[in-house]
N, C-alpha and C positions, 0 to 999 in steps of 0.2 A: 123511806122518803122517795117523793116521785125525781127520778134526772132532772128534769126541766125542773124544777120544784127546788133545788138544792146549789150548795157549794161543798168543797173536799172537803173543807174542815167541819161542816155539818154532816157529810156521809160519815168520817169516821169518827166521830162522835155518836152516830145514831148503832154505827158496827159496835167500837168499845164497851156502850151499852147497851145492848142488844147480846153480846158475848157473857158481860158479867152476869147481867139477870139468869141465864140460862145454862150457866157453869160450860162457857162453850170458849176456843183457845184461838187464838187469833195467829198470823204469819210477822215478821219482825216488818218495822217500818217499811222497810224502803218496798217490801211486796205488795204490803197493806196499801200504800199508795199508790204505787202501779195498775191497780185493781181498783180504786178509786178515780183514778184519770180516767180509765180504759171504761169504767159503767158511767164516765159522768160524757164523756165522748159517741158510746151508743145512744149513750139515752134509755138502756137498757142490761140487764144484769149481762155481764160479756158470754155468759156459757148458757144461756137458757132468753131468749128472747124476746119471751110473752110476760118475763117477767118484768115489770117495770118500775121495781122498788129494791129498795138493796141500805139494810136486808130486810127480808119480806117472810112473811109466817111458814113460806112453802119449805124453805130452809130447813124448819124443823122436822118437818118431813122426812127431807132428806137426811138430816140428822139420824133418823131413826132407821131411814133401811140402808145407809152406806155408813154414816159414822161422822159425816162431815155433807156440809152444804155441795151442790153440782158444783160450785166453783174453788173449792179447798179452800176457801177461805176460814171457814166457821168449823170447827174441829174440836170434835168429843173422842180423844183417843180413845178412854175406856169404851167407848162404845166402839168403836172402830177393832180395837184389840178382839175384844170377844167378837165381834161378827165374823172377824178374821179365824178364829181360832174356831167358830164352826161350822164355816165354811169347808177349813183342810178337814176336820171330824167326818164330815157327811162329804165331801168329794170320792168319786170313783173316777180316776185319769187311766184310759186304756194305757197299757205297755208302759207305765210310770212304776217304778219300782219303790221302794223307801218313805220312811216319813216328812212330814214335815219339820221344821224348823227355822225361828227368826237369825237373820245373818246380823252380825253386830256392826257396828257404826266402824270400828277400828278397821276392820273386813270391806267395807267398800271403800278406804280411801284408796285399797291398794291397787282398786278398779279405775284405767286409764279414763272412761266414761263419765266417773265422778272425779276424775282430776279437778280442783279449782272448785267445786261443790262444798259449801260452809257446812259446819256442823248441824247446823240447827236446819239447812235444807237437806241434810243425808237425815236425819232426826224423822223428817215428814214423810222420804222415800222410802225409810228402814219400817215403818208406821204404815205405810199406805200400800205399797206394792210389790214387798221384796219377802223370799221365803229361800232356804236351801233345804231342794228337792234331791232325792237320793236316785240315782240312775243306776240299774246292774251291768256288767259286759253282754252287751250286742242287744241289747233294749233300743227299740225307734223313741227318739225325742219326739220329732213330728215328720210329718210327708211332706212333701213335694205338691205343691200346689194343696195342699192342705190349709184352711182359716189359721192367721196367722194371730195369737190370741196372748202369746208370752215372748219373748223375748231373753237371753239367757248370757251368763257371765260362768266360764268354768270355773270353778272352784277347788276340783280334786279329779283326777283322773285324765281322762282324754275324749274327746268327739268327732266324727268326722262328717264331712257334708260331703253327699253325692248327687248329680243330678243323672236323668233320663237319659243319653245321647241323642240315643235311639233304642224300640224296642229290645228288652233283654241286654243292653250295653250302656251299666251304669259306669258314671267316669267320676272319681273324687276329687274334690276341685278344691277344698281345705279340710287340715288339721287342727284340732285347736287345743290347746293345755290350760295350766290355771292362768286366769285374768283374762283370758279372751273372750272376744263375744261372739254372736252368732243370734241367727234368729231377729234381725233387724229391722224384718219385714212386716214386724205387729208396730212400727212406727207409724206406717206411711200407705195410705193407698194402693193396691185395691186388699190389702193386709191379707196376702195370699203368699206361703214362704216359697220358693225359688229351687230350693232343693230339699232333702231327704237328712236328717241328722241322726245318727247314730253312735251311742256311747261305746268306744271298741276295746272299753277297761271300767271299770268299776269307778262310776265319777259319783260327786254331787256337784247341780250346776245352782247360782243363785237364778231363780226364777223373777221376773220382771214382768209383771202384769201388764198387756198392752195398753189396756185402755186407761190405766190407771194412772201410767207413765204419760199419754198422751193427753190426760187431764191435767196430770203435774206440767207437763209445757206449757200449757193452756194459760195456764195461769201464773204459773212466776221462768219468765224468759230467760232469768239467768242462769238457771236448769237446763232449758230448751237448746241456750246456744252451746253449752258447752256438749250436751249429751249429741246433738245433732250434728256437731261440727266434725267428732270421732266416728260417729255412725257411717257418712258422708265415705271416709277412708277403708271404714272396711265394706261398703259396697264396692268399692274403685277395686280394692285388692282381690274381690269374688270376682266382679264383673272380668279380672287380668286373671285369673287363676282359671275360670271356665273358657276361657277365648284358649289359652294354653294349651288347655286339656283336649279342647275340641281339635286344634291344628294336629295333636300329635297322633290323636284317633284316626283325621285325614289322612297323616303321612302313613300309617299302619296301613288304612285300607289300601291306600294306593300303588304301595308297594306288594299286599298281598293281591294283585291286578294283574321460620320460617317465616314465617310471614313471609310471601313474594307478592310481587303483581299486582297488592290493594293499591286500589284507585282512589280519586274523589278528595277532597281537603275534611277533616273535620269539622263539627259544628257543635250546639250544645244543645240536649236533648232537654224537652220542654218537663213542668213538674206533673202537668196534666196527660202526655203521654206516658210518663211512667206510670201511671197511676194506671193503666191498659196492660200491664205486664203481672202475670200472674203471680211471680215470683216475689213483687214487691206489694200484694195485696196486706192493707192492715197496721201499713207501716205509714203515719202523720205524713202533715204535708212538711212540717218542719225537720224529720228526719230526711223525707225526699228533696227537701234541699240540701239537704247535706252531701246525697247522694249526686245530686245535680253537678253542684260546686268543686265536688273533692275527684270523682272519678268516673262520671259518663260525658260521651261522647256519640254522634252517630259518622259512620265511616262511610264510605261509596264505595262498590265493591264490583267492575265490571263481569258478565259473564264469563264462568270458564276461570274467574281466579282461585286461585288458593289462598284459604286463610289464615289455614296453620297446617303441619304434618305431623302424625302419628309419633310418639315420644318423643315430640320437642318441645322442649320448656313453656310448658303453662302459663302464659302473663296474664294473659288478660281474656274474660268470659263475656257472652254476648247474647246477645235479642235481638230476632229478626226484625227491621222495622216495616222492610218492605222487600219482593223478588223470594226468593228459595234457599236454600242452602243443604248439602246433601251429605252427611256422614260417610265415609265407607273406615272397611279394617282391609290390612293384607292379611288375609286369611292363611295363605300359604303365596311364595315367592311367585309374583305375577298374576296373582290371580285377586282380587279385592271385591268385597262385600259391602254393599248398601246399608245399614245399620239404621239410618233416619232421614228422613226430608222434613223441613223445618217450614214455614210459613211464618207469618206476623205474629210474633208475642211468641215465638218458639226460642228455649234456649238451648244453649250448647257451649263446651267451652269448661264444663265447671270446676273441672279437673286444677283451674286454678285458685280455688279457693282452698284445697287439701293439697297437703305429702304425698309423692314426693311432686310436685308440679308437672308432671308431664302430660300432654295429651295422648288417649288412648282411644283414638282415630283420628283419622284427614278431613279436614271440612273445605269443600268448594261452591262456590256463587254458580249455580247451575240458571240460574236468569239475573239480568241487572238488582242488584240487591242493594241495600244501605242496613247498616246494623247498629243497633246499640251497644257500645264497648264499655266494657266495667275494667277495670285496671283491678286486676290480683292481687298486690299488695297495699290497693287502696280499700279494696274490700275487707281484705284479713284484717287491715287495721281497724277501719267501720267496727268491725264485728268484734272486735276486742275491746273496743273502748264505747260500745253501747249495744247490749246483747241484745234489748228487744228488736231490732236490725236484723242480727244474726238467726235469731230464732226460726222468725218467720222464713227468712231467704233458706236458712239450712234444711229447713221441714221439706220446702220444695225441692231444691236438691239432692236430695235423697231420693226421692219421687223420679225425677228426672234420671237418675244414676239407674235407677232400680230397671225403669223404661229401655234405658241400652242394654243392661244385661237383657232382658228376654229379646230384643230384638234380634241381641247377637249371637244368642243362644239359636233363636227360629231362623237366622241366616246358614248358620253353621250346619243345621241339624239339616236343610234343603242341600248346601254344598255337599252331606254327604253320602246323601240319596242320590245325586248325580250324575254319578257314576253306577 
């Protein structure tokens, strides 16, 4: 049926039957109707645009060459199984060692990523986008700036990430054993990994289909927020682990040679300016009051202030409203790095919405500026007690996280050409 044309309880009524006729498996309520607000709100199928019925014949389509409708909703596992299982038959994966194999439901709870993930949604990831891939000792996962297309959970063994410096000077910036992840960068924009992984023992990792994962967000959020919120920490811990690695590179070369000052009273930020913030694209007007109500703020912030320092406690994350705002790091004692300049609808700050809260640089008001303030703990709360919030805001920050690491990777790598 058409959007305009319908009500919820007539959309799922037309899914339920449209499922049964067709021996096709539906998501438990509360998805089913998540996914019914969300196409009765476009006006359109939420993952495919042109379509303007739901469900619509295209579906079976899709049925046929993925196993499941574009929006997961509509689900023929046996179809899905065998595509899957011919897929691993006829793949060739350079520098991939070992078979394939499906990893068991019992097997991801133990994964920190599926923390809080119900049976019956690990049921559709175990189904949709999870395999354990066999890796030999000193086998490349993947490259470095290499299409970022899986995503990965160790299993057995061990991995380690390396990036570039500088030419002919790789520096390893993590280790990782079983349960950890790696490979985060098939989440999120421009889905290009950051550094170089290699297995340096005989591992199996669980392999995590990007796009498949990023379709499972897509469509049921309580997935999104939880898998995004841990993603978010282990960009923060790369991002602190390459900044490290880089200073101690510096100190080798060279030797071989808070809150103060905000100004301005607060005020309440309107629902229609948020709605200009990227971060909050997608999320009602009735969630944005929430957000209004519970924890934003715009602040005055004269020139030349500071408005937080380099690890100190995390509270609260922001959006330029107006003026600039200039990241640096101390790269080495006295010496400090430019990382970001910020403009309208730029954020920064988001270090308080993960562990452990600290800030991992100095932000200062480089012209008269006013900002949007999110309070930390108003946030975490938000996002706990209504994921489709979290979902959205955590996609983008990761995004945003992802952006400082290469920034501070390209400041580092200039600081040690400088000499």
């Amino acid at each position: 049926m058409d959007a305009n044309m319908n009500t919820g309880d007539g959309v799922l009524r037309e899914l339920k039957g449209f499922a049964r006729v067709h021996g096709l498996v539906l998501p438990n309520e509360d998805c089913l109707s998540r996914h019914v607000s969300r196409y009765l709100e476009l006006g359109h199928c939420p993952c495919v645009e042109t379509r303007r019925q739901c469900p619509c014949e295209e579906s079976l389509a899709d049925v046929e060459r993925i196993g499941r409708c574009e929006c997961g909703i509509l689900v023929d596992p046996a179809r899905m199984c065998m595509l899957r299982d011919q897929r691993h038959s006829s793949s060739i994966r350079c520098g991939v060692g070992g078979g394939t194999k499906m990893v068991a439901i019992e097997r991801l709870k133990e994964v920190g990523i599926f923390q809080g993930i119900s049976d019956a949604e690990l049921t559709m990831i175990q189904e949709s986008v999870v395999r354990v891939q066999s890796f030999k000792q000193g086998e490349q996962v993947f490259a470095e700036n290499a299409e970022s297309s899986e995503m990965y959970v160790v299993d057995s063994g061990r991995v380690n990430l390396e990036i570039e410096a500088i030419p002919d000077t790789r520096l390893q910036v993590a280790s990782f054993k079983r349960n950890e992840v790696f490979g985060w960068e098939a989440l999120v924009p421009p889905y290009k990994y950051t550094s170089t992984a290699k297995a340096v023992a005989d591992s199996s990792l669980v392999v995590l289909d990007g796009a498949g994962m990023r379709n499972l967000c897509r469509t049921y959020p309580d997935i999104c927020a939880r898998v995004m919120e841990r993603v978010v920490r282990i960009a923060a811990d790369q991002l602190a682990a390459t900044r490290q690695q880089m200073c101690m590179l510096r100190d080798l070369r060279s030797d071989s040679s808070t809150h103060s000052g905000t100004g301005g009273e607060p005020k309440v930020v309107t629902i229609e300016r948020l709605k200009e913030v990227g971060i909050f694209q997608g999320i009602s007007d009735a969630e944005l009051k929430m957000i209004q109500e519970s924890v934003a703020r715009v602040q005055s912030y004269p020139q030349g202030t500071q408005i937080f320092t380099e690890n100190s406690e995390s509270s609260e994350m922001y959006v330029v409203d107006s003026g600039r705002v200039n990241l640096e790091i101390e790269a080495i004692p006295e010496t400090r790095l430019q990382v970001a300049s910020l403009q309208r609808n730029g954020v920064f700050g988001w270090e308080a919405l993960v562990p452990p809260y600290k800030y991992t640089s100095t932000s200062k008001a480089v012209a008269d500026s006013s900002l949007v303030v999110l309070d930390g703990a108003g946030m975490r709360n938000l996002c706990k007690t209504y994921p489709d919030i979290c979902a959205r805001v955590m996609e983008r920050v990761v995004r945003i996280a992802a952006d400082q690491l290469a920034a501070t990777r390209q400041q580092m790598f200039m600081l040690l050409h400088s000499k």
